[in-house]
C-alpha positions in Angstrom: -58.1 18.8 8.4 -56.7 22.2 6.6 -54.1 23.8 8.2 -57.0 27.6 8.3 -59.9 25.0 9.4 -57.3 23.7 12.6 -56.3 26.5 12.9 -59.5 28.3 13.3 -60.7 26.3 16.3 -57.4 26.3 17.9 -57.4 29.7 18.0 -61.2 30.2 18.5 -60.4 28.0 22.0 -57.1 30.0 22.8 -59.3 33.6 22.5 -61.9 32.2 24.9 -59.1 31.0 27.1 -57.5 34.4 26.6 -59.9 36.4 27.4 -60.0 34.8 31.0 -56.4 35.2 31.3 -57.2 39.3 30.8 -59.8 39.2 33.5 -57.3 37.2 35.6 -54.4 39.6 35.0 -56.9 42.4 35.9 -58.0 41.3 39.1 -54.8 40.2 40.3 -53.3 43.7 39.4 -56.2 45.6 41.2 -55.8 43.1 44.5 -52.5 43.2 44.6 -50.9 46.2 43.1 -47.0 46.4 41.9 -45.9 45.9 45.3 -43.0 43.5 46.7 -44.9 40.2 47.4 -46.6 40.7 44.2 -42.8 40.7 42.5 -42.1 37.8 44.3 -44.9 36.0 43.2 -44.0 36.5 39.8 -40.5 35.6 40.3 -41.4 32.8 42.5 -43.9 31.5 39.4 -41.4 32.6 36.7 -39.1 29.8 37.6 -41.5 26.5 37.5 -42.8 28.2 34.7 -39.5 28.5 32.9 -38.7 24.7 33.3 -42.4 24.3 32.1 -41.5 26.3 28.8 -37.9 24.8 28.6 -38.9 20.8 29.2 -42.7 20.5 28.8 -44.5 22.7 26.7 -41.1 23.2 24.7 -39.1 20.7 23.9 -41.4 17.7 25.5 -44.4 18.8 23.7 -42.8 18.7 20.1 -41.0 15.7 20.3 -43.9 13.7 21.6 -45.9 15.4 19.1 -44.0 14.7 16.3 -43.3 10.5 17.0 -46.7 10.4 18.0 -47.8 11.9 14.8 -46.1 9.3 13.0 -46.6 6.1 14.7 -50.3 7.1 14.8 -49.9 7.1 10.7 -48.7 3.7 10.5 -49.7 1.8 13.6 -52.1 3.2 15.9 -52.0 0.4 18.6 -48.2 1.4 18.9 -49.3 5.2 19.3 -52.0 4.0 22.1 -48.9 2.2 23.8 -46.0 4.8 23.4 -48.8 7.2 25.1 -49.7 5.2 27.8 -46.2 5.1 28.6 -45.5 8.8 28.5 -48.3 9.5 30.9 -46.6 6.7 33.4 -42.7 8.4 32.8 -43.1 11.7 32.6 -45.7 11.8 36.0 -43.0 9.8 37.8 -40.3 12.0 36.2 -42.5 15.1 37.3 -42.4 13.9 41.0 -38.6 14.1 41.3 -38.5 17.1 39.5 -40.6 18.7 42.2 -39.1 17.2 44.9 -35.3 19.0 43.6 -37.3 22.2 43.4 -38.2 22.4 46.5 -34.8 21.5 47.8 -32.9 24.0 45.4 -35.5 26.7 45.9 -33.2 29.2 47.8 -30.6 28.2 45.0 -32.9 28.9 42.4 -34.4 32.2 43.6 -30.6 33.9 44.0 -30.2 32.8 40.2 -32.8 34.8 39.2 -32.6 37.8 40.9 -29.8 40.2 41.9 -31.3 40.5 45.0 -29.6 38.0 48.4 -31.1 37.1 51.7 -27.5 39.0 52.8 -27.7 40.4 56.4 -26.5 43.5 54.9 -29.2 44.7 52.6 -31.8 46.4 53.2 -35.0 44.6 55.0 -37.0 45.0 52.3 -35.2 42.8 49.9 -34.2 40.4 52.5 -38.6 40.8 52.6 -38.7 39.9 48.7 -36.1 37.1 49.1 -37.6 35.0 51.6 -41.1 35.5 50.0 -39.9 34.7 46.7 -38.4 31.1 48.5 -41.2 30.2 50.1 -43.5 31.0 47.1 -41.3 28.7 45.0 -41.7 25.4 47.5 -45.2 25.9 47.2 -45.9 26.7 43.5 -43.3 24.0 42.4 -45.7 21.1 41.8 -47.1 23.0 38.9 -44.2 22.0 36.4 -45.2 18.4 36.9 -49.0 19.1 36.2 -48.1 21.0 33.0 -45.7 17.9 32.3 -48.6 15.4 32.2 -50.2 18.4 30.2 -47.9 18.3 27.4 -48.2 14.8 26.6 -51.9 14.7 26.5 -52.2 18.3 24.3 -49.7 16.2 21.7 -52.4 13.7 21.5 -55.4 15.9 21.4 -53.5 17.8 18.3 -53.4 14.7 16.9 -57.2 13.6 17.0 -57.8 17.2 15.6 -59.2 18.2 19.3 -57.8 21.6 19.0 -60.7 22.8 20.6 -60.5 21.0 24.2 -56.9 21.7 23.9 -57.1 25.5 23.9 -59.9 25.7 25.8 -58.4 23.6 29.1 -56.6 26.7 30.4 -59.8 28.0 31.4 -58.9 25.8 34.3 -56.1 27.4 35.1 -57.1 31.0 34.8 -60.0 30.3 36.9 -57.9 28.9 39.6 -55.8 32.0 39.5 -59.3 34.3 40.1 -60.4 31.9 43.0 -57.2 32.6 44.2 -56.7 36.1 44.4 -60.4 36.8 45.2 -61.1 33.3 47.5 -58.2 32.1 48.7 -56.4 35.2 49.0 -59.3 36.8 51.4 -60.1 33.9 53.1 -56.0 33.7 54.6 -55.9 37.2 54.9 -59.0 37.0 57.3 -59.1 33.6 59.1 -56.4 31.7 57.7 -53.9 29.5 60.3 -51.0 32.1 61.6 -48.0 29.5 60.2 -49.2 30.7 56.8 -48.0 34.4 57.9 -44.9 32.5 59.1 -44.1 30.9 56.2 -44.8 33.2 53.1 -44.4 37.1 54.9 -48.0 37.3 53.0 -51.4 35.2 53.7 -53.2 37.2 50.5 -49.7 36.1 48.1 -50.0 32.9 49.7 -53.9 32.3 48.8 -52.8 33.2 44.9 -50.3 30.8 45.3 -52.7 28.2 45.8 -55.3 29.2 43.4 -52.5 28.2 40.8 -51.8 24.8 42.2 -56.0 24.3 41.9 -56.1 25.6 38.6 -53.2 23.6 37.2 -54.1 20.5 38.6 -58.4 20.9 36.5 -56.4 21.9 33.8 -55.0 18.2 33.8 -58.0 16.7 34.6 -59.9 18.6 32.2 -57.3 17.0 29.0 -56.6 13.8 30.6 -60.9 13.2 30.5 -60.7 14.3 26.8 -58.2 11.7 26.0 -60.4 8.6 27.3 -62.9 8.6 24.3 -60.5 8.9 21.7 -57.7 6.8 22.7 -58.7 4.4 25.7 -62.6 4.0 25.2 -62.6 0.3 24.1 -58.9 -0.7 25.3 -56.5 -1.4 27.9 -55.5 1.6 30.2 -53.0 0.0 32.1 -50.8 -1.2 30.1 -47.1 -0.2 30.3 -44.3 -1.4 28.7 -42.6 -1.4 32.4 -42.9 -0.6 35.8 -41.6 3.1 34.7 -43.0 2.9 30.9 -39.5 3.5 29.8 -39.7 1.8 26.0 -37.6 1.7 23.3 -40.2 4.3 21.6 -40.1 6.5 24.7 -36.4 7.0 23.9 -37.2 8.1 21.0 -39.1 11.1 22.5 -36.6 11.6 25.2 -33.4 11.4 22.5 -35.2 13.7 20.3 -36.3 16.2 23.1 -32.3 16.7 24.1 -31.4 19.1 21.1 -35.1 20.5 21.6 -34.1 20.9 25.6 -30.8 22.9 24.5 -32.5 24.8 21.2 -35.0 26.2 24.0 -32.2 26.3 26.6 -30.9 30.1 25.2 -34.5 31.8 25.4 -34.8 30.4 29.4 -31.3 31.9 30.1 -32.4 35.3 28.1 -35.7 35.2 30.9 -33.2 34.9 33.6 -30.8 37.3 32.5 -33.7 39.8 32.1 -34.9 38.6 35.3 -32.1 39.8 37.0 -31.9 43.0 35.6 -35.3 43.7 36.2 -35.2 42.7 39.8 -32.3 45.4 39.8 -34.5 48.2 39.0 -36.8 49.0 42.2 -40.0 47.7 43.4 -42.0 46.9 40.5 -40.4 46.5 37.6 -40.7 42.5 37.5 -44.8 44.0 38.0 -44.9 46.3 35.1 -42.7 43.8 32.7 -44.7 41.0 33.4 -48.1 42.7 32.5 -46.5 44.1 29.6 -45.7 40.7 28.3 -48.6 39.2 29.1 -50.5 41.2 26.6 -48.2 40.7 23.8 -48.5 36.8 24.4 -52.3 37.3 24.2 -52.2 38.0 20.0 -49.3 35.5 20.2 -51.7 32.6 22.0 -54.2 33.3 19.6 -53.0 33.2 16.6 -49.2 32.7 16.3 -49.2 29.4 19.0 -52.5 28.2 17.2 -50.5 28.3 13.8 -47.2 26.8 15.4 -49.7 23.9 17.0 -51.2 23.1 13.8 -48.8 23.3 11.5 -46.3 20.9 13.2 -48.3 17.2 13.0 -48.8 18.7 9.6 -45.0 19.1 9.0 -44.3 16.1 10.3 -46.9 14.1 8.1 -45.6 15.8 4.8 -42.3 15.4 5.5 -42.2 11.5 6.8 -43.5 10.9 2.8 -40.5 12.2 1.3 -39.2 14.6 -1.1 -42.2 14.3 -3.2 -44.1 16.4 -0.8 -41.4 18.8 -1.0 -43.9 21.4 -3.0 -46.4 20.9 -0.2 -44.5 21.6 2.8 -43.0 24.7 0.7 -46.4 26.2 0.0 -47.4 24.9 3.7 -44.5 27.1 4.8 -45.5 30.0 3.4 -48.8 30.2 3.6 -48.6 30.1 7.8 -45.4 32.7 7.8 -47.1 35.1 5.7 -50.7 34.4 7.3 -48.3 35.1 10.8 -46.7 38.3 9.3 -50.3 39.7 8.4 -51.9 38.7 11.8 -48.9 40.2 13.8 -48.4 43.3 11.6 -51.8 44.1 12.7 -51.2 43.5 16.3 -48.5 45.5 16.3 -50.1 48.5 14.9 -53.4 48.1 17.4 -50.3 48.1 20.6 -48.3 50.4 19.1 -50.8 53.5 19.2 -53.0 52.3 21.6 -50.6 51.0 24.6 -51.9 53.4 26.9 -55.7 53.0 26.3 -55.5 49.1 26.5 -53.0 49.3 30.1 -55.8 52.1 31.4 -58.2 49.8 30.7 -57.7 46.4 32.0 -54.9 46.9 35.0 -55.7 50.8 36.3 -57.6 50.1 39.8 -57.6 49.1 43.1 -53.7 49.1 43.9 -52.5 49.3 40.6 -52.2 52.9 40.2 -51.5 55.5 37.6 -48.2 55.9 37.9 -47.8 52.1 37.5 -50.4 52.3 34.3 -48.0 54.5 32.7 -44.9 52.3 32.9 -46.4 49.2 32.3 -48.0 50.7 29.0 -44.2 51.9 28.3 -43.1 48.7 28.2 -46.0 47.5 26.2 -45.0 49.8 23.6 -41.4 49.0 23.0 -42.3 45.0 23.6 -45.0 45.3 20.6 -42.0 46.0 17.8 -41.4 42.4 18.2 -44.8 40.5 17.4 -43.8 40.0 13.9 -40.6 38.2 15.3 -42.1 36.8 17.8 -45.1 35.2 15.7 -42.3 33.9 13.1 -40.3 31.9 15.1 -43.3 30.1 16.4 -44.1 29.0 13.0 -40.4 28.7 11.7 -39.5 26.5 15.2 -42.0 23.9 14.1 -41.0 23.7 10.6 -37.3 23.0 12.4 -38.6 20.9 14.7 -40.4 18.7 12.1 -37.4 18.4 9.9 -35.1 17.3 12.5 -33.1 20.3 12.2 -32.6 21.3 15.9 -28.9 21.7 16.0 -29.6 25.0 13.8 -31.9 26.3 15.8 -29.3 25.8 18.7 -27.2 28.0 17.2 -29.4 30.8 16.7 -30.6 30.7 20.2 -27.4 30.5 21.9 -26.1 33.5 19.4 -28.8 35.2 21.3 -27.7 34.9 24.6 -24.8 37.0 23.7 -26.6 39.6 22.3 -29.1 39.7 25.3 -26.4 40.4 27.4 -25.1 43.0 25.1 -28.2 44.6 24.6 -28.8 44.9 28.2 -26.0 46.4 29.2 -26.3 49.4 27.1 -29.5 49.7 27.1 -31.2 49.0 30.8 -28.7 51.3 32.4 -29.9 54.0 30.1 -34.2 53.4 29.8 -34.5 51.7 32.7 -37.1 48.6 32.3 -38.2 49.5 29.0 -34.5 48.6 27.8 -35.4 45.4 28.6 -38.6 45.5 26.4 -36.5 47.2 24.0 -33.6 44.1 24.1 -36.5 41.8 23.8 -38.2 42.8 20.7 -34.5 43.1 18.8 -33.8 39.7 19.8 -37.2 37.8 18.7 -36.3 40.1 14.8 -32.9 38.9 15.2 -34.3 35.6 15.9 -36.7 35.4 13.2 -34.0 36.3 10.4 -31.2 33.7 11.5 -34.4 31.3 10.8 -35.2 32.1 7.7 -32.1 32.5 6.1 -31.7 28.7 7.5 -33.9 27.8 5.0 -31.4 28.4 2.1 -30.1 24.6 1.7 -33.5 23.1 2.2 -34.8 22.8 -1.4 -38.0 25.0 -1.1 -39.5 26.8 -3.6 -40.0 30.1 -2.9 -42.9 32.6 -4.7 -41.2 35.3 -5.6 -44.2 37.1 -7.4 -46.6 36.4 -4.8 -44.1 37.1 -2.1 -43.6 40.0 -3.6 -47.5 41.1 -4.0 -48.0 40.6 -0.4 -45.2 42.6 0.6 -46.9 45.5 -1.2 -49.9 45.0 0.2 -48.9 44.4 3.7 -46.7 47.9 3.6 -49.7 49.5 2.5 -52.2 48.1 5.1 -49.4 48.7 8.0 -48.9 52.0 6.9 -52.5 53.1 6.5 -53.5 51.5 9.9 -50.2 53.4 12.2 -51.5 56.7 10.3 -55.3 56.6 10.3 -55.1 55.0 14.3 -52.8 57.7 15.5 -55.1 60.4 14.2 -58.2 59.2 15.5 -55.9 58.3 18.9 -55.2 62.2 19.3 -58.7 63.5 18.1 -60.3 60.6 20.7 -58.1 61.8 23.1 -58.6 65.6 22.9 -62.2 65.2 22.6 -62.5 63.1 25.5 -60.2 64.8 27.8 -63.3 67.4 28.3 -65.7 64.7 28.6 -67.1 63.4 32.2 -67.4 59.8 31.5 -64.8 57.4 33.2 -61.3 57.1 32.4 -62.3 53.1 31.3 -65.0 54.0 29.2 -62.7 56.8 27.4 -60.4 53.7 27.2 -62.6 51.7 26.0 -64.3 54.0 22.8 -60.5 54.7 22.2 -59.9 51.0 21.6 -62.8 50.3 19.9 -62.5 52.8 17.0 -59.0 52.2 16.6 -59.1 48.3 16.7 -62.3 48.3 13.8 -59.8 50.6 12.0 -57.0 48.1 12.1 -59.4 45.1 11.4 -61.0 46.8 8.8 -58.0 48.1 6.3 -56.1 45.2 6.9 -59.1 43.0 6.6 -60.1 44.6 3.3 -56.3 44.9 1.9 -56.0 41.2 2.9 -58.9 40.6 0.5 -57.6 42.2 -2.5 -54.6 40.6 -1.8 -56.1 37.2 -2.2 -58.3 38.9 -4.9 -61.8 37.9 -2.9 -64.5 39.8 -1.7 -65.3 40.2 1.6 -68.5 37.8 0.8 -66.0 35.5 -1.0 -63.3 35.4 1.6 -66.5 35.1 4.2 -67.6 31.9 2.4 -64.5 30.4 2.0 -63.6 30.3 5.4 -67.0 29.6 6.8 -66.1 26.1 4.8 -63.1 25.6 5.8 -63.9 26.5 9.6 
C-alpha cells in the first residue's frame, strides 16, 4: 500500500475518532468546569497516561512494530508466534505495573505537582491532593489496557488495517461520555456513600470509571480485529513459555530500552510543566489541558497517521539495504514536506481563530467565559509549535527504523534542560501561557536537532524542489494569516451587533476562515505539484 493511500485511511479513522474526542472534551468541560476535582482528574489521568506514552504507545509500539514488520517479511509463522507471545508478556507485565501504581500513588501524585497533603496548607490543596491519590488507584489499570493495545495496533499496521486501528478509540471516547453524563450522575444521586469517602467527588469518580470502560472496549474492539488476520485457521495458544518470554521477545524488549530513554525527556518535560502548572491557581492544569488537546487533534489526524505509516514502511526499505537508499530518501521527504504543508495550515486556522474554536466547543455549563479566554490563550501560543510538533512524529520513525535511537536520546534529554530554562523565565512572567509558550520552542528546537541528524546518513536531498516548495508554502502561509485575520475582524464587528448566539457567531467565524485556509493552501498545493484541482482529485481518489 502507498504511503498517501495508508495514510488516507489512517487518518480518515483518526478524524472520526477525533471528532468524538471533541464532543468528549465538550461535555466534560460543560459538567465539570475548571474546578479542583476536575484538575485532579487530569493530573490523576496525566500520570498512567504518561507511562502509557513513555512504555506503550512510545517506545513498545515501535519496537514491536518494527521486528514484527520484518519477521512478517520473511517468515510469517514466526511473526504469528513472536505476537502470541507479546500479548501473553506484556498483559502479565501490565498487571504488576498496575499493582506498583497503586502502591506508589501518593508517591507519584507529589512528583507531579507542587502541591503536598502537608497539614499546613491550605484545605483546599490538601482537597486536590487526596483527590488526585485516590483518582490515580482507580484510573491505574488503564496503562495495562493500552499495553495490550500497543501490541495489537503494531499488528493491525501491519495487515494494512489502519482503519480499525484509528477507529478503536471510539471506544474510549465513548466511555469517557458515559462517564461524565452516566456514571457521573448516577454516583452523584444514588451512588454508595464510601464513594464520597474515597474520592472527595462521586461525579469525578463516575468519570473515572467511564475511562476504565472505555479503555478496556477499546481492547476488545482491536484484539477482535486481530482474530481473522492472524489466528483464523491456527493455534491461539501457543506460547513459547509460561510467560512468552522468547528469544524474539528480547528483541522487542532490548530494542524498546533506548526507545524507553529517547521518550524518557518528553515524560520529564510533562512533569516538569506539570508542576508548574499545578503552581499557578485553580485551573490552570484545566485550561492547559484543553488547549493541548486541540493541538493534538490536527496532530492525530494527520501527523500520527503519517508517523504510523511511514514506519513498517521505513523498516521494509531499509531491511533491503543500501540499494533502497533513493527510496527511503524520497520516502522521507515526501511525508516531512506533506507534514510541514498540513501543519502550516493548522497553524494558521489556530493562530487567528483560537478564540472562536475555545467559544465554541468548551464555553457552557461550568466552563465559563473567563475560563474560555485563557484556555484560547494558551491555544494560541501552543499552535506556533504544530510544524515542530508534526516533524518529529515523522522524523522519530525514520530514527526509529534506522536504529538510530541513541541520537534521538540526545536531543531529548538536551530538552530537558531547556524546559527548565524556559520555564523559569518565562511562567513567572505569563503565567500558564509561558508554559504553552516553552512548549512550542521546544517541539522547533526538537524538530531542528532532527534534521540536522540527518547529515551523515547518505540521503539525497532535492534541493530544487525543496526549494519550490518552500516558495510556495511562504506564499500559502502568508496569504492564509492575512486573508483569515481580515475576515476574523470584519466577522467579528459584524456580528457583535447581531442577535444570534455566541456559538453560532463562533461557528460562521470558523467556517469562513477554515474554507479560506483549505482553499489557498489547497489550491497553492496544486500548483506546487503542477495538477489541477480535478487532477490532484483523481489521483488521490486512486490512491485512496
Amino acid at each position: 500500500m502507498s504511503l498517501i493511500k495508508s495514510g488516507f485511511w489512517f487518518a480518515l479513522g483518526t478524524l472520526f475518532s477525533r471528532l468524538f474526542g471533541l464532543l468528549r472534551e465538550s461535555v466534560i468541560a460543560g459538567v465539570f468546569g475548571a474546578s479542583v476535582a476536575m484538575d485532579a482528574f487530569l493530573v490523576a489521568n496525566r500520570i498512567p497516561n504518561m507511562l502509557r506514552e513513555l512504555f506503550a504507545e512510545g517506545a513498545l509500539g515501535s519496537s514491536f512494530t518494527k521486528v514484527f514488520s520484518e519477521f512478517w517479511e520473511k517468515d510469517q509463522e514466526r511473526a504469528r508466534q513472536l505476537l502470541r507471545d507479546s500479548l501473553l508478556f506484556f498483559s502479565l507485565l501490565s498487571l504488576i505495573v498496575t499493582l506498583l501504581g497503586i502502591l506508589g500513588a501518593p508517591w507519584l501524585v507529589e512528583a507531579m505537582t507542587m502541591k503536598s497533603p502537608s497539614s499546613g496548607e491550605e484545605a483546599e490543596s490538601a482537597g486536590f491532593f487526596l483527590q488526585a491519590t485516590d483518582l490515580t488507584r482507580l484510573l491505574f489499570p488503564f496503562i495495562g489496557m493500552m499495553m495490550v493495545a500497543s501490541v495489537t495496533a503494531g499488528a493491525l499496521h501491519q495487515k494494512g488495517r489502519f482503519l480499525l486501528s484509528a477507529v478503536s478509540p471510539v471506544a474510549l471516547n465513548l466511555g469517557y461520555l458515559a462517564g461524565a453524563l452516566l456514571f457521573a450522575r448516577w454516583l452523584s444521586l444514588s451512588g454508595p456513600s464510601w464513594v464520597l469517602e474515597y474520592t472527595g467527588d462521586q461525579a469525578i469518580t463516575g468519570l473515572a470509571l467511564g475511562v476504565l470502560a472505555g479503555g478496556f472496549a477499546q481492547v476488545a474492539l482491536q484484539l477482535w480485529g486481530l482474530w481473522r488476520p492472524f489466528f483464523k485457521g491456527h493455534r491461539l495458544m501457543k506460547f513459547s513459555s509460561v510467560t512468552g518470554f522468547s528469544s524474539d521477545l528480547k528483541k522487542v524488549l532490548w530494542l524498546m530500552g533506548p526507545m524507553v530513554l529517547a521518550s524518557s525527556a518528553g515524560q520529564v518535560n510533562v512533569l516538569v510543566n506539570t508542576n508548574f502548572a499545578t503552581s499557578l491557581g485553580t485551573g490552570a492544569v484545566t485550561w492547559l489541558s484543553f488547549a493541548f488537546r486541540l493541538l493534538q487533534l490536527p496532530i492525530g489526524i494527520f501527523a500520527v497517521a503519517v508517523s504510523s505509516v511511514a514506519l513498517p514502511s521505513f523498516s521494509r526499505l531499509l531491511s533491503r539495504g543500501s540499494e533502497s537508499r533513493q527510496q527511503v530518501s524520497a520516502q522521507l521527504f515526501q511525508a516531512c514536506e506533506l507534514m510541514v504543508w498540513l501543519m502550516a495550515a493548522c497553524f494558521c486556522f489556530f493562530a487567528v481563530n483560537s478564540h472562536s474554536v475555545i467559544q465554541l466547543l468548551f464555553q457552557q455549563g461550568a466552563f465559563s467565559a473567563a475560563d474560555s479566554r485563557e484556555t484560547a490563550d494558551a491555544l494560541f501560543y501552543y499552535s506556533f509549535g504544530l510544524v515542530g510538533y508534526g516533524l518529529v512524529k515523522v522524523l522519530i520513525s525514520y530514527y526509529y527504523a534506522k536504529g538510530r535511537t541513541g541520537y534521538a536520546m540526545k536531543i531529548s534529554f538536551l530538552s530537558i534542560a531547556l524546559n527548565l530554562l524556559l520555564n523559569w523565565m518565562l511562567v513567572q512572567a505569563f503565567g500558564h501561557r509561558g508554559l504553552a509558550m516553552t512548549a512550542s520552542m521546544l517541539l522547533t528546537v526538537n524538530a531542528l536537532g532532527l534534521i540536522w541528524g540527518l547529515r551523515g546518513d547518505g540521503l539525497s536531498l532535492p534541493i530544487r524542489n525543496l526549494a519550490r516548495g518552500g516558495l510556495f508554502l511562504m506564499l500559502a502561509a502568508t496569504s492564509s494569516l492575512v486573508l483569515t485575520f481580515l475576515t476574523f475582524g470584519f466577522l467579528s464587528t459584524y456580528l457583535q451587533f447581531s442577535e444570534w448566539n455566541l456559538k453560532i457567531k463562533s461557528a460562521v467565524i470558523l467556517l469562513v476562515d477554515g474554507t479560506l485556509v483549505t482553499v489557498i493552501f489547497g489550491g497553492l498545493g496544486c500548483l506546487r505539484c503542477r495538477l489541477s484541482p480535478s487532477q490532484a482529485f483523481s489521483r488521490l481518489r486512486r490512491q485512496g
